[in-house]
C-alpha positions in Angstrom: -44.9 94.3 -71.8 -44.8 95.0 -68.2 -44.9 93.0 -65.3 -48.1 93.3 -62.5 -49.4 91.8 -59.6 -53.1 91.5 -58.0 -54.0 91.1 -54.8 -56.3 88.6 -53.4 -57.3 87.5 -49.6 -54.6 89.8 -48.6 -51.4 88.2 -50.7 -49.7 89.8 -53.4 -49.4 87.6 -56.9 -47.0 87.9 -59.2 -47.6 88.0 -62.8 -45.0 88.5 -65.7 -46.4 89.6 -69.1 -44.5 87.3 -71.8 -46.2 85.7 -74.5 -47.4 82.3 -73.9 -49.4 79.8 -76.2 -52.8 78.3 -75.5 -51.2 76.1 -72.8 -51.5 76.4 -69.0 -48.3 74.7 -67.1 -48.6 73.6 -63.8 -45.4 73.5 -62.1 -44.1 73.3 -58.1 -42.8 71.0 -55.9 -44.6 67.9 -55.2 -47.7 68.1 -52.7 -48.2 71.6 -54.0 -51.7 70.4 -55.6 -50.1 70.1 -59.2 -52.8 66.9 -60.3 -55.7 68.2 -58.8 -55.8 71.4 -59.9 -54.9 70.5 -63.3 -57.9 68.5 -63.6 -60.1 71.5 -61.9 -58.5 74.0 -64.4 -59.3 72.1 -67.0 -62.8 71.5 -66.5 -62.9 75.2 -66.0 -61.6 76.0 -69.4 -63.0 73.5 -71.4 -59.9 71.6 -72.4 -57.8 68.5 -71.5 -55.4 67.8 -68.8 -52.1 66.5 -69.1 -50.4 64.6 -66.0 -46.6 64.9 -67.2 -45.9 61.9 -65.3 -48.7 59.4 -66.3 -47.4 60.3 -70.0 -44.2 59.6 -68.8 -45.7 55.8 -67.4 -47.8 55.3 -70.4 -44.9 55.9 -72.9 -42.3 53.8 -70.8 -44.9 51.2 -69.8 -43.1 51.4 -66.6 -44.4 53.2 -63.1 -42.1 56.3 -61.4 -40.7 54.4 -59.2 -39.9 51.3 -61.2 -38.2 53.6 -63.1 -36.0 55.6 -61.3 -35.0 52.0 -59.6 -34.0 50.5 -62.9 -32.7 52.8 -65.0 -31.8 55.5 -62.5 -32.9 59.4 -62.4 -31.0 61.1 -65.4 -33.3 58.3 -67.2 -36.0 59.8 -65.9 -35.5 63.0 -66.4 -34.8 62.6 -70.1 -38.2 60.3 -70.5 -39.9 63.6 -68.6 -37.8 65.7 -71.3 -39.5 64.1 -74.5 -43.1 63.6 -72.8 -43.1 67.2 -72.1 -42.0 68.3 -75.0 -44.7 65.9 -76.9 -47.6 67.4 -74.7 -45.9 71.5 -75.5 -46.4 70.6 -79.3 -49.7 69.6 -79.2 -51.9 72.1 -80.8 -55.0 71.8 -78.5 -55.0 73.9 -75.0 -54.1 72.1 -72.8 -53.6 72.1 -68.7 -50.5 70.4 -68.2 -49.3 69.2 -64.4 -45.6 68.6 -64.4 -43.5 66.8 -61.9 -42.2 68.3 -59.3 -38.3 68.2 -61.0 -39.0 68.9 -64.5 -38.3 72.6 -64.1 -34.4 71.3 -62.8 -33.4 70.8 -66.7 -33.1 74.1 -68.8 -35.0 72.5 -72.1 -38.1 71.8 -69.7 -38.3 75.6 -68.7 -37.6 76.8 -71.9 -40.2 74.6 -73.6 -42.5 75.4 -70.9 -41.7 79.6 -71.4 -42.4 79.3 -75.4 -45.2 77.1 -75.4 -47.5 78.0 -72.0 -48.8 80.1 -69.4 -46.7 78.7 -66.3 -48.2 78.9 -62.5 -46.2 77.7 -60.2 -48.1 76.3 -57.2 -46.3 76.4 -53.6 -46.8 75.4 -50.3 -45.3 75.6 -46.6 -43.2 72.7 -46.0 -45.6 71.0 -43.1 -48.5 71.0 -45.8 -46.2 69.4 -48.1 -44.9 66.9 -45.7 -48.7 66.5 -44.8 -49.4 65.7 -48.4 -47.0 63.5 -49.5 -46.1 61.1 -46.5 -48.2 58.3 -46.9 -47.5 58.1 -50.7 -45.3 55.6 -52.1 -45.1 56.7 -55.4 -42.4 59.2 -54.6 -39.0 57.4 -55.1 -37.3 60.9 -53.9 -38.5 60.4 -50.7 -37.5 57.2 -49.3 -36.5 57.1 -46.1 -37.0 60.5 -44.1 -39.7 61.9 -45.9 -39.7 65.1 -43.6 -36.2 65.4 -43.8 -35.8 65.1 -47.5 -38.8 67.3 -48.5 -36.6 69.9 -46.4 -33.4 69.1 -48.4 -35.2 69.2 -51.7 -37.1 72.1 -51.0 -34.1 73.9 -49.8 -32.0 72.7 -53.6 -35.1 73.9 -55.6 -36.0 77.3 -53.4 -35.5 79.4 -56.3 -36.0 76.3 -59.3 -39.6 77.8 -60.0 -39.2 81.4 -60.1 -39.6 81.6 -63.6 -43.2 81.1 -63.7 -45.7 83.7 -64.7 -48.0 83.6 -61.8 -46.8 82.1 -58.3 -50.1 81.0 -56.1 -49.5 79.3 -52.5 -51.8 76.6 -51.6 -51.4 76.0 -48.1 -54.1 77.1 -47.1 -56.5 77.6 -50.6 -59.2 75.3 -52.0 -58.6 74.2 -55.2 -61.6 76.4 -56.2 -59.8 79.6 -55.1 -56.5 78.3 -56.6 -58.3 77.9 -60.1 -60.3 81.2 -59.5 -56.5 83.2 -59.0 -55.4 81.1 -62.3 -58.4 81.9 -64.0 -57.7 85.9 -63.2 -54.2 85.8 -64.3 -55.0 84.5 -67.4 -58.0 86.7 -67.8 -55.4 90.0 -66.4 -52.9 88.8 -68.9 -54.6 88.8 -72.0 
């Protein structure tokens, strides 16, 4: 199969033609619009939505944060491992919002390759910063929050390239972000 792009509103998208199941992943840096579009999507397609990390604070009965203060971030990371690959296996479609580092471990992308049609959603670093500075939530981004979100940004530039369809949100509704979803999935099959 070959790869294509569309054109909408005068930017180019990206779409590779691999196989993917009845899944839609959602992946991107944090701020990107991951949660909310995941629930608009959904709605859209008549199916569920998946919020990676809640499964991850319902399984572990423990929020992000506590988390990542107690048992550290490779704990983390392996808790979002196993929910992720619990929500994959499910056999209902499913829209499925990752965090923002799942797409650092190898086993996540894979998973997420096999078993979905992956958009990765990104946005200019001042609407990020914009987006995610008044949230505690984020144990990543203690301290400098502009400054980190730079750092991060910079150590994952190229972490979500793997994705079928690549949509920027800066400066997109979540309407026209699940309209250009809704077209690559509608142009890929």
């Amino acid at each position: 199969m070959q790869d294509y792009a569309f054109k909408r509103q005068g930017k180019v998208f990206q779409v590779s033609k691999e196989k993917p199941s009845g899944h839609v992943a959602l992946i991107g840096f944090m701020g990107t619009g991951k949660s909310t579009v995941s629930r608009e999507l959904a709605a859209r397609l008549n199916c569920s939505a998946i919020d990676v990390d809640a499964e991850i604070v319902r399984r572990e009965c423990a929020s992000i944060p506590d988390i990542f203060a107690s048992r550290g971030e490779s704990e983390f990371r392996a808790a979002e491992t196993a929910a992720l690959a619990d929500v994959i296996e499910r056999t209902e479609p499913l829209v499925i919002a990752t965090g923002g580092g799942a797409v650092l471990a190898e086993r996540n992308r894979k998973l997420m390759l096999e078993g979905s049609f992956v958009v990765a959603l990104k946005a200019d670093p001042e609407q990020i910063i914009a987006r995610v500075s008044q949230d505690p939530d984020r144990p990543l981004l203690q301290g400098d929050v502009a400054g980190r979100v730079y750092k991060l940004l910079e150590d994952r530039k190229h972490a979500y390239d793997f994705a079928h369809l690549a949509i920027d949100t800066t400066h997109l509704t979540v309407q026209e972000v699940v309209d250009l979803i809704e077209q690559g999935l509608k142009q890929r099959f």
